[in-house]
C-alpha positions as CSV (number, residue, x, y, z in Angstrom):
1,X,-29.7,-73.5,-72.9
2,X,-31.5,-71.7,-70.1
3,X,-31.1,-74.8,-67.8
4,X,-27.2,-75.3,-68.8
5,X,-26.4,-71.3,-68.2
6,X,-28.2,-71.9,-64.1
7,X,-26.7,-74.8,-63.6
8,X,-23.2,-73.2,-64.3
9,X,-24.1,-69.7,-62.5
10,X,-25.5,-71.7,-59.7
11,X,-22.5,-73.5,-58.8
12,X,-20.4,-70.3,-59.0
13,X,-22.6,-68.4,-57.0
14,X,-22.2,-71.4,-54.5
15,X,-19.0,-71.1,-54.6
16,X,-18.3,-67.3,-54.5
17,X,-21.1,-66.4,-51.7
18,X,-20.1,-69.4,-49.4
19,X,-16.6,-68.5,-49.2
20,X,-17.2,-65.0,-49.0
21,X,-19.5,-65.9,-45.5
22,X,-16.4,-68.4,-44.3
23,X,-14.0,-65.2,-45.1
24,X,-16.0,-63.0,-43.0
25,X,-16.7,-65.3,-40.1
26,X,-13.4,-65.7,-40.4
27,X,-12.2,-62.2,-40.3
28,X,-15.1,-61.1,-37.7
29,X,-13.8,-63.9,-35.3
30,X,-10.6,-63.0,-35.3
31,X,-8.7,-65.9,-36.7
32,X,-8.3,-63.5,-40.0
33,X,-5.9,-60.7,-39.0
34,X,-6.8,-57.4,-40.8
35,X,-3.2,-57.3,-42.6
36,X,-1.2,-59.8,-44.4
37,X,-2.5,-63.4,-44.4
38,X,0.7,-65.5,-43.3
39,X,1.4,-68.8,-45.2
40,X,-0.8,-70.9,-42.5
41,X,-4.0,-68.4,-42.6
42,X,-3.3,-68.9,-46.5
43,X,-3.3,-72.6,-46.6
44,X,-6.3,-72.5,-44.4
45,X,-8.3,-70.5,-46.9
46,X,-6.8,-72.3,-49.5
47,X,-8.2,-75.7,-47.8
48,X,-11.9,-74.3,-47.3
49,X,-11.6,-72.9,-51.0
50,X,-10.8,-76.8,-52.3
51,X,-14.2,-78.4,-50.6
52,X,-16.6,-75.5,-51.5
53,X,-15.5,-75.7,-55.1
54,X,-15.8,-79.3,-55.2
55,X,-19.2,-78.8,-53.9
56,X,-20.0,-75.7,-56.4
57,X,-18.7,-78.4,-59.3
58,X,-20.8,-80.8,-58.1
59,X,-24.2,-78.7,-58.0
60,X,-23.1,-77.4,-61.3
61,X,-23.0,-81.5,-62.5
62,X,-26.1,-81.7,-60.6
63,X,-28.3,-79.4,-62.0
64,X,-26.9,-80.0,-65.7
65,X,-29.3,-81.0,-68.0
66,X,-26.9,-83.5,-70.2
67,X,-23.0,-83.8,-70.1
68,X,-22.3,-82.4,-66.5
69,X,-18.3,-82.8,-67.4
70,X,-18.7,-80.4,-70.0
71,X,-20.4,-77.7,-67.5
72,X,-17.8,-78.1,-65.0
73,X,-15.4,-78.1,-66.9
74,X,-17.1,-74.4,-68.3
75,X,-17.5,-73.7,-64.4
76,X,-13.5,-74.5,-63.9
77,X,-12.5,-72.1,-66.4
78,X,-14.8,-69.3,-65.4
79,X,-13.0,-70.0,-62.1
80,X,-9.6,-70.1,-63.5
81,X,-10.1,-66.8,-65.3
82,X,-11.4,-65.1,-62.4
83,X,-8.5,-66.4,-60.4
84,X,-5.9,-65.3,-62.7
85,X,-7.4,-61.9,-62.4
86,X,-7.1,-62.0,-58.6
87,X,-3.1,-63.1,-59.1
88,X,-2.4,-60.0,-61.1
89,X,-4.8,-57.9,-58.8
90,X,-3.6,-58.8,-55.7
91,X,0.6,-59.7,-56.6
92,X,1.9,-56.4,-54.9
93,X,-0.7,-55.8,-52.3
94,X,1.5,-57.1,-49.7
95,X,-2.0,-59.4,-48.9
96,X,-0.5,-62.7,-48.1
97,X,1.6,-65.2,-49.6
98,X,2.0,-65.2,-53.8
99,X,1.2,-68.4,-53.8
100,X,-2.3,-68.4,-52.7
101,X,-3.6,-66.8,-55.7
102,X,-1.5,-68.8,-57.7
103,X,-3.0,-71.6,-56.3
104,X,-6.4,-71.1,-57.1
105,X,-5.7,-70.9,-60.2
106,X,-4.2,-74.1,-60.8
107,X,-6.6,-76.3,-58.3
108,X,-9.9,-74.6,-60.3
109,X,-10.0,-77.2,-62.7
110,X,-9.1,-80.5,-60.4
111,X,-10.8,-79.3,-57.5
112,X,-14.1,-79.1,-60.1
113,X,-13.1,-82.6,-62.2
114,X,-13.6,-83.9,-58.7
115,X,-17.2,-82.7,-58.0
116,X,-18.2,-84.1,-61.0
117,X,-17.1,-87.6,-60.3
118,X,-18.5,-87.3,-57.4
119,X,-21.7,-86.6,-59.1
120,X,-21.5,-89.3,-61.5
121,X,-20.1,-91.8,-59.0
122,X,-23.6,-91.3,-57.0
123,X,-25.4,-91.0,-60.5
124,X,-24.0,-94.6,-61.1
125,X,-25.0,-95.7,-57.5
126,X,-28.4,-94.7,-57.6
127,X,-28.9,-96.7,-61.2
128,X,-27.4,-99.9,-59.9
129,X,-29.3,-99.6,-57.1
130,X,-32.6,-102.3,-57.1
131,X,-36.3,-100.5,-57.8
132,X,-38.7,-101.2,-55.1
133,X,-41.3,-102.7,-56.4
């Protein structure tokens, strides 16, 4: 149990401190303006946000000790949830675009599918592959 509750909290902390450091290199370069995010900046950030939680999904599968679906697919939802709570936090901040948080909301459970075929596509390689004797 202990090994399938890390495996989950290690992708999301993946997930949520790498895109934290992007946001503030980001923001201290000056590419992130310290108003609104127009829909560009948004779709950036909204790019970024795709391929780390691919990656997060795919340590998550990783580091699961059986059925690494199932732990993304846990991973996914505590992603969803925390999402939706940044839609309704964030809907009349005048922050950027509404449908950046909408967004990642709806690409937390593909985005995380996809790390974990990507982890059981390499699984499946590294089977097939021939032992050296």
């Amino acid at each position: 149990m202990a090994r399938s509750i890390w495996a989950i909290v290690a992708g999301a902390l993946f997930a949520i401190i790498l895109t934290t450091l992007v946001d503030l290199l980001l923001h201290f370069t000056g590419v992130y303006p310290s108003g609104r995010l127009s829909d560009s900046l948004a779709a950036l950030a909204t790019a970024y946000r795709i391929v780390i939680g691919v990656a997060g999904a795919w340590l998550t599968a990783t580091l699961a000790p059986s059925n690494p679906m199932k732990h993304v697919m846990i991973l996914a939802t505590l992603g969803a949830v925390i999402a939706l709570v940044g839609v309704f936090a964030t809907w009349n901040s005048g922050l950027g675009p509404h449908w950046y948080p909408i967004a990642l909301v709806v690409l937390a459970y593909p985005q995380s599918w996809l790390g974990a075929k990507i982890h059981e596509s390499r699984a499946t390689q590294r089977q097939q592959q021939p032992r050296e004797a």
